[in-house]
C-alpha positions as CSV (number, residue, x, y, z in Angstrom):
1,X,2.0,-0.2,-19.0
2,X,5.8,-1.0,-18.6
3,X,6.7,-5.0,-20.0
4,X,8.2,-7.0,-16.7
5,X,11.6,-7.8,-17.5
6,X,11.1,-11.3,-16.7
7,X,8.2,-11.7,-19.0
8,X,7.8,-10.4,-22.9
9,X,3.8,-9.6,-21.4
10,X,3.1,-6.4,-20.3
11,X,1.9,-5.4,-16.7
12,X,-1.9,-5.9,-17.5
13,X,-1.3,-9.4,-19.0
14,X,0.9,-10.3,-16.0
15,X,-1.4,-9.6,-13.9
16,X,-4.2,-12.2,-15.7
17,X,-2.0,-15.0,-16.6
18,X,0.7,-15.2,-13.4
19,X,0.7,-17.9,-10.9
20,X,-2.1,-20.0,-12.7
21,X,-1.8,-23.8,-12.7
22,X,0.2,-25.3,-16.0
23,X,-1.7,-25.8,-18.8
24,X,-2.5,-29.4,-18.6
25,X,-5.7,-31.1,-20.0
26,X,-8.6,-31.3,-17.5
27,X,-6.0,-28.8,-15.4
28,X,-8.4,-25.9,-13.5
29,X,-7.5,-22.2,-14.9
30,X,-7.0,-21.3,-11.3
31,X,-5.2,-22.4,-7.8
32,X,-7.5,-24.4,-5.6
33,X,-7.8,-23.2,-1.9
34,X,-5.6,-25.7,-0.2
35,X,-7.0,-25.7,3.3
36,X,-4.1,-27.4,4.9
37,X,-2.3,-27.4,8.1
38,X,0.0,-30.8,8.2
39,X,1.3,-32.4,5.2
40,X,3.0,-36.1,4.9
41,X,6.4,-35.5,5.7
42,X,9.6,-35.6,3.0
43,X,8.4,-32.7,1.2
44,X,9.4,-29.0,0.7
45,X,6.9,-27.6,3.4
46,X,6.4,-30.3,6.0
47,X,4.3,-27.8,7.9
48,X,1.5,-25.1,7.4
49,X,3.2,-22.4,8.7
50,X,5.8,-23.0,6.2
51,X,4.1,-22.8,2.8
52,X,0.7,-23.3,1.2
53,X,0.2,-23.6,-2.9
54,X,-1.8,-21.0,-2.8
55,X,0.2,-18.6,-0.9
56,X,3.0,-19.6,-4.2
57,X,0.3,-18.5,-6.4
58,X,-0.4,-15.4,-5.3
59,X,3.3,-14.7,-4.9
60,X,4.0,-16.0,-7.9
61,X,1.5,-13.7,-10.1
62,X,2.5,-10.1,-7.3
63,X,6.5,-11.0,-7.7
64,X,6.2,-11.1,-11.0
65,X,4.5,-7.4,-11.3
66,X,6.7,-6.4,-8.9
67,X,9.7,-7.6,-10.8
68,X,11.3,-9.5,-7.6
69,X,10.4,-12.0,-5.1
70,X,7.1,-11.9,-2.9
71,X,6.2,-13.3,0.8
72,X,2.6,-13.0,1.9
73,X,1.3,-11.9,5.5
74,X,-1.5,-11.7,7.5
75,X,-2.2,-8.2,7.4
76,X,0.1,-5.0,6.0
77,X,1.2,-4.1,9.5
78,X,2.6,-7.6,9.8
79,X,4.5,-7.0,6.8
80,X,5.3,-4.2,8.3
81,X,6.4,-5.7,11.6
82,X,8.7,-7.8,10.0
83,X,10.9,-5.4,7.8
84,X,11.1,-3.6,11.0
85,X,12.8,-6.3,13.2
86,X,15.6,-6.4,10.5
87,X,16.7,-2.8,12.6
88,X,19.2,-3.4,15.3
89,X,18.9,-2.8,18.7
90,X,19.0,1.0,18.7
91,X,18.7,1.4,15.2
92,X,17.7,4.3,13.2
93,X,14.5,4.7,10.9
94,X,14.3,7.8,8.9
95,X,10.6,7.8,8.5
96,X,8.2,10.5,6.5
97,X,6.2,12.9,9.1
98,X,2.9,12.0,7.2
99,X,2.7,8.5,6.2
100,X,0.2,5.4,7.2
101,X,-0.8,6.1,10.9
102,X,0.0,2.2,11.9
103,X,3.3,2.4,10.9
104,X,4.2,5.3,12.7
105,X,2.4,3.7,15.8
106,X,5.0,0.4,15.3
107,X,7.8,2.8,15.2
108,X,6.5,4.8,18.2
109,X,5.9,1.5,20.1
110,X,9.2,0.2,19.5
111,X,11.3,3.6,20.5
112,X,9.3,3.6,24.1
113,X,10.4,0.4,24.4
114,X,13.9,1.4,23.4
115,X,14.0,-1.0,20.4
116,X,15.1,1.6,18.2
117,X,15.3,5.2,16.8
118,X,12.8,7.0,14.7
119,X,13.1,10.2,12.8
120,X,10.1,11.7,10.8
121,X,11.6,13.6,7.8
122,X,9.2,15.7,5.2
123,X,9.7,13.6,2.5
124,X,9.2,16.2,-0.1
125,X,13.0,18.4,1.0
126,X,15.0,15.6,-0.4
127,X,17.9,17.1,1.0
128,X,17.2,17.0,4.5
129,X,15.9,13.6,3.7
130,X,19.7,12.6,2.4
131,X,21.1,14.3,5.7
132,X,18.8,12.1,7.7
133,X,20.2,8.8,5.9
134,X,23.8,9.7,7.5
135,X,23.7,7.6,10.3
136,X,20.4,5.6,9.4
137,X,20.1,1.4,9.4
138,X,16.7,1.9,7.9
139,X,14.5,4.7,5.2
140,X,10.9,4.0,5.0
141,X,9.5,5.9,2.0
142,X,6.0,6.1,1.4
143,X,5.2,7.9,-2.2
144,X,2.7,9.3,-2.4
145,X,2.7,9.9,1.3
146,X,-1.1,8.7,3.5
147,X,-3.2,11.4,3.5
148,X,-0.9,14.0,2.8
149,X,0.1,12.7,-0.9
150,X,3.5,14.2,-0.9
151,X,5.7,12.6,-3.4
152,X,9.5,11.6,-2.5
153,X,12.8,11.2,-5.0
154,X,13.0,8.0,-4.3
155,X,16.1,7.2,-6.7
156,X,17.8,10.4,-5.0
157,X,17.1,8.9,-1.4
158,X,18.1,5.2,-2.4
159,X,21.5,6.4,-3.5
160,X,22.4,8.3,-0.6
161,X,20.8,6.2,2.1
162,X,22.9,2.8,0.2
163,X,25.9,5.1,0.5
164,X,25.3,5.0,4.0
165,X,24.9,1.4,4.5
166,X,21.4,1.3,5.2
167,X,18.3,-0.5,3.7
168,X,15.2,1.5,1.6
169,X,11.7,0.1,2.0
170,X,9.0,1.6,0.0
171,X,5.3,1.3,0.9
172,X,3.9,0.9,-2.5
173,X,0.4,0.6,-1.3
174,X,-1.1,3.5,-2.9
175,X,1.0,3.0,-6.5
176,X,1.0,-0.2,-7.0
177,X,2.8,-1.9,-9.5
178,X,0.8,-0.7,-12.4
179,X,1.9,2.8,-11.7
180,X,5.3,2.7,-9.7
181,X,7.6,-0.2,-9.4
182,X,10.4,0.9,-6.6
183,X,12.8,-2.3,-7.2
184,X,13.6,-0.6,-10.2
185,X,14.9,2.4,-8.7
186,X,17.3,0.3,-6.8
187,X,15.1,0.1,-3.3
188,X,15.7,-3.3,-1.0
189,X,12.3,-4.0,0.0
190,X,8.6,-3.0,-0.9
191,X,5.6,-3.8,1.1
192,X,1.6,-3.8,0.4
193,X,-1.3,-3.2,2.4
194,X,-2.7,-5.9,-0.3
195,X,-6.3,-5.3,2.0
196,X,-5.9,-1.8,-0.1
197,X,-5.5,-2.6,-4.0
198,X,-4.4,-5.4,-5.1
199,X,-7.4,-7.5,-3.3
200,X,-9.6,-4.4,-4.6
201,X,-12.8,-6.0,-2.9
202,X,-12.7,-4.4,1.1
203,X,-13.3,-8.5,2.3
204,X,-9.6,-9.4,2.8
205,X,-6.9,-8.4,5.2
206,X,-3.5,-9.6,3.7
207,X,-0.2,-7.6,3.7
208,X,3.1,-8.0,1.3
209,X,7.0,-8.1,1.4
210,X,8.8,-8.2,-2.0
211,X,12.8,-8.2,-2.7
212,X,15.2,-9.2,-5.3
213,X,17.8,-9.8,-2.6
214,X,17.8,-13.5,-2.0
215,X,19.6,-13.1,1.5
216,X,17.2,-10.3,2.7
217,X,14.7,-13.0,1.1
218,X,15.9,-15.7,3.3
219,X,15.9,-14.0,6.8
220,X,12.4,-12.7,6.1
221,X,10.6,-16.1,5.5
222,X,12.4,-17.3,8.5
223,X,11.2,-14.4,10.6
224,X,7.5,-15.5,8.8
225,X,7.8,-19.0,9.9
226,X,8.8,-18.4,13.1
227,X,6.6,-15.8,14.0
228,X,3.8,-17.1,12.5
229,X,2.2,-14.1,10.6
230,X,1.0,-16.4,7.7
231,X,-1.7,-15.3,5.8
232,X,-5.2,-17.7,5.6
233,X,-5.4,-20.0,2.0
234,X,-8.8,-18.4,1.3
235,X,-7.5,-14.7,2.3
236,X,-4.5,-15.7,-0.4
237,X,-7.4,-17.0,-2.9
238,X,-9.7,-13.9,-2.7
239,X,-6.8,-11.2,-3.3
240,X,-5.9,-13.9,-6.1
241,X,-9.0,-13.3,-7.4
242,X,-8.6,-9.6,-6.8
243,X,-5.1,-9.1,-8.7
244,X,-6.9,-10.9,-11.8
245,X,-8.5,-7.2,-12.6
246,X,-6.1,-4.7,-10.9
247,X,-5.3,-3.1,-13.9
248,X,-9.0,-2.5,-14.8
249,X,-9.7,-1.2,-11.5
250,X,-6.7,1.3,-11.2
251,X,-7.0,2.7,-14.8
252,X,-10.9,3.3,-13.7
253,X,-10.4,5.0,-10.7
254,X,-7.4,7.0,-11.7
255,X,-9.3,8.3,-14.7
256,X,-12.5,9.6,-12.1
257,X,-10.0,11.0,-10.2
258,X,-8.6,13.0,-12.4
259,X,-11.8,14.2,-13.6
260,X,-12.9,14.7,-10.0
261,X,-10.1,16.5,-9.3
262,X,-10.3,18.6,-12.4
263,X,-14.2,19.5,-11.0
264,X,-13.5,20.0,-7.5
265,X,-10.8,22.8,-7.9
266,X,-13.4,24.9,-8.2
267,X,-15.8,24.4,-5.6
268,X,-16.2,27.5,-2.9
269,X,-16.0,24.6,0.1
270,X,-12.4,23.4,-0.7
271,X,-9.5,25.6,0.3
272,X,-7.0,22.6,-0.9
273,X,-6.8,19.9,-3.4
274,X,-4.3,17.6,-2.9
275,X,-3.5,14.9,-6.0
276,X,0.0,13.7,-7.0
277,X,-0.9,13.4,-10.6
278,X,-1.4,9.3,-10.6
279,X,-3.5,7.1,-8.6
280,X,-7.1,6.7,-6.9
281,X,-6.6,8.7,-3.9
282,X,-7.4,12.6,-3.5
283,X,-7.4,14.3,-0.6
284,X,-9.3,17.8,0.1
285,X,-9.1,20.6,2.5
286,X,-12.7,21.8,3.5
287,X,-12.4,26.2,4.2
288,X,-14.5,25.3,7.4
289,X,-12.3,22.9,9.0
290,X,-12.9,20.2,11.0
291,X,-17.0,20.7,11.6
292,X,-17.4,21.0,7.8
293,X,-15.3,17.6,7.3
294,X,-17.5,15.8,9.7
295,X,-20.3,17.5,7.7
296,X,-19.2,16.4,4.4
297,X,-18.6,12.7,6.0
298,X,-22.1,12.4,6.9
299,X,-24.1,14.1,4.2
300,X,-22.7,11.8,1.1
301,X,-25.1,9.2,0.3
302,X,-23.1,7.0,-2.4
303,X,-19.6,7.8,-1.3
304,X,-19.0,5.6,2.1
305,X,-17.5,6.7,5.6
306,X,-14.8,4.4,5.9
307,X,-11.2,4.1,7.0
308,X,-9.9,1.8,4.2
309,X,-9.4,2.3,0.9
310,X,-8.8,0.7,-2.6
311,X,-11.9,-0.8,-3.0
312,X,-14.5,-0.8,-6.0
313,X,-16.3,1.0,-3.7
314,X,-15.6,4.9,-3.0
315,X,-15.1,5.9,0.3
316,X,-13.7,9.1,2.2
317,X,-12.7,9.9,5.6
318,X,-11.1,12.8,7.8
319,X,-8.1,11.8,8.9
320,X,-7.7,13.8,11.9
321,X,-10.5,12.2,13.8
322,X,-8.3,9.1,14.7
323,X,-5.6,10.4,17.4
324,X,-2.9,8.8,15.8
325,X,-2.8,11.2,13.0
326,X,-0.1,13.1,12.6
327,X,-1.2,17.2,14.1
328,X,0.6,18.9,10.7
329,X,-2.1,17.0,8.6
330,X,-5.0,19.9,8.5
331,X,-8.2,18.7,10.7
332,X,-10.2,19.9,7.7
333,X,-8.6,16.8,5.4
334,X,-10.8,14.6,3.8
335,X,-9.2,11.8,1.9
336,X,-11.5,10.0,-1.1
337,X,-10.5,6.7,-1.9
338,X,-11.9,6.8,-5.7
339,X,-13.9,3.6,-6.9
340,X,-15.2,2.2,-9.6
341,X,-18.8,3.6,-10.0
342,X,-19.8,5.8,-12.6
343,X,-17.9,9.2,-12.2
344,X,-21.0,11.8,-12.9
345,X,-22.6,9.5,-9.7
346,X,-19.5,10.1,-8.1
347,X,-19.7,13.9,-8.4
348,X,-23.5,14.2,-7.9
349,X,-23.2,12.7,-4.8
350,X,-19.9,14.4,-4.0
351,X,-21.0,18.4,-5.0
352,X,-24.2,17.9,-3.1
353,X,-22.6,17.4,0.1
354,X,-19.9,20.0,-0.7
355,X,-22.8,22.4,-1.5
356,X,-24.3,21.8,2.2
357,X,-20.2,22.4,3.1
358,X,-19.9,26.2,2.2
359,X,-20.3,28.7,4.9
């Protein structure tokens, strides 16, 4: 893994050894919860919608393996929320066609109410992608894309959507630091589910905003603490906890899914295997369609039906049962969320429901 240029440590250390407590004597090795609301006044937070220490922590420790600076929210669509209300009032957002089904339903929400403009791109014709950025305030860029896994240029579309004076946000979620760091390429913002990853455990709903734009910085924290969007000190503690071993957890399920993938090219059930090369995430496209999916989602026995992902545990799920979904995505995709069990498990489980698939 890349070194962060603010540390001489490597990503994997960094992701250990960030936002601990100095090492004094008697010191704990990690932030305590600080359940606080109020605080005696004179200070730097006054309030508890303002700050918390261990909000800092965990800011601290994902900044740094983002390489700029963090904010924490309740939840990813709150992040969400909030890099959208830096759009003026009709505003465009050049947005991918398949991407995270509650961000397109924000977006959607906010053009019937005539908030702003939205324009779903496929992310993968980078030059239709550029065209689109002509006239744009805002590109949302997720990469690889939720389920579809299309990857996007996202140096190619930060250039030319700069050029046209507007901001690039990239949904990292799927990546995460280990595996792409988008500030790099020269993007303005990047947001986290951090429910997905980086808390790596399925018991936290927390989202992220990081920047290394101290202005754009600014008006976001004052959009937090006015809206109120703050994350709880034990959520903050627990995807603490989480980030302490998200290199462990990504290099695992990477590594089964690749060898999943590898195994499942060949199975008669599939007529598609979609991987990006990187990450925990596969999606496949059962011959039989939609009845078969279903099938498949009910027949595994260690693999779990559930809509989240990022989790030790594996889970899978056909996209197209939730309404929302966007109608290109095939009703016969199924995407797995790899884990961290044992890999011949894994397939077992996996092939014997396939098997059951095959008409």
């Amino acid at each position: 893994m890349a070194a962060d240029p603010s540390s001489s440590h490597r990503l994997a250390t960094i992701a250990v050894t960030a936002g601990r407590p100095d090492k004094t004597p008697d010191a704990p090795l990690n932030e305590p919860i600080t359940m606080a609301a109020t605080y005696v006044a004179g200070g730097d937070v006054e309030y508890g919608r303002y700050g918390n220490p261990t909000w800092t922590a965990l800011e601290d420790a994902l900044g740094a393996l983002e390489g700029g600076r963090c904010l924490t929210f309740a939840s990813g669509l709150a992040a969400c929320a909030t890099v959208l209300d830096l759009v003026g009032a009709d505003g465009k957002v050049v947005v991918p066609r398949h991407a995270y089904t509650g961000t397109i339903m924000q977006l959607g929400d906010l053009e019937a109410r005539g908030r702003l403009r939205a324009e779903m791109v496929d992310i993968t014709d980078t030059d239709a992608v550029v065209a689109a950025c002509a006239d744009a305030a805002l590109v949302w860029l997720e990469s690889p894309t939720n389920p579809a896994l299309e990857v996007a240029d996202i140096a190619t579309i930060t250039a030319a959507a700069h050029a046209a004076g507007a901001y690039v946000v990239v949904d990292n979620t799927f990546a995460t630091p280990l595996l792409q760091r988008p500030l790099e390429d020269g993007v303005d913002l990047v947001v986290h589910s951090a429910t997905k990853y980086l808390a790596g455990h399925s018991d936290v709903q927390m989202g992220a905003i990081l920047t290394r734009d101290d202005e754009l910085y600014a008006v976001l924290k004052g959009r937090r603490d006015l809206l109120g969007a703050i994350p709880g000190p034990f959520e903050a503690w627990l995807t603490l906890r989480g980030l302490r071993t998200l290199h462990l957890r990504v290099e695992r399920a990477q590594a089964s899914a690749q060898e999943l993938v590898r195994r499942l090219g060949e199975h008669p059930a599939l007529s598609e295997v979609r991987y990006p090369g990187f990450g925990g995430i596969v999606s496949i496209v059962l011959a039989q369609g939609e009845v078969a999916a279903d099938l498949l989602s009910r027949k595994t026995r260690l693999w779990v039906h559930a809509t989240s992902l990022g989790g030790v545990e594996s889970t899978l799920e056909r996209r197209r049962r939730w309404k929302a979904e966007a109608p290109t995505i095939p009703d016969g995709l199924v995407r797995l969320s790899v884990g961290v069990e044992d890999v011949e498990d894994l397939w077992d489980d996996l092939r014997t429901a396939l098997d059951g698939c095959v008409g």
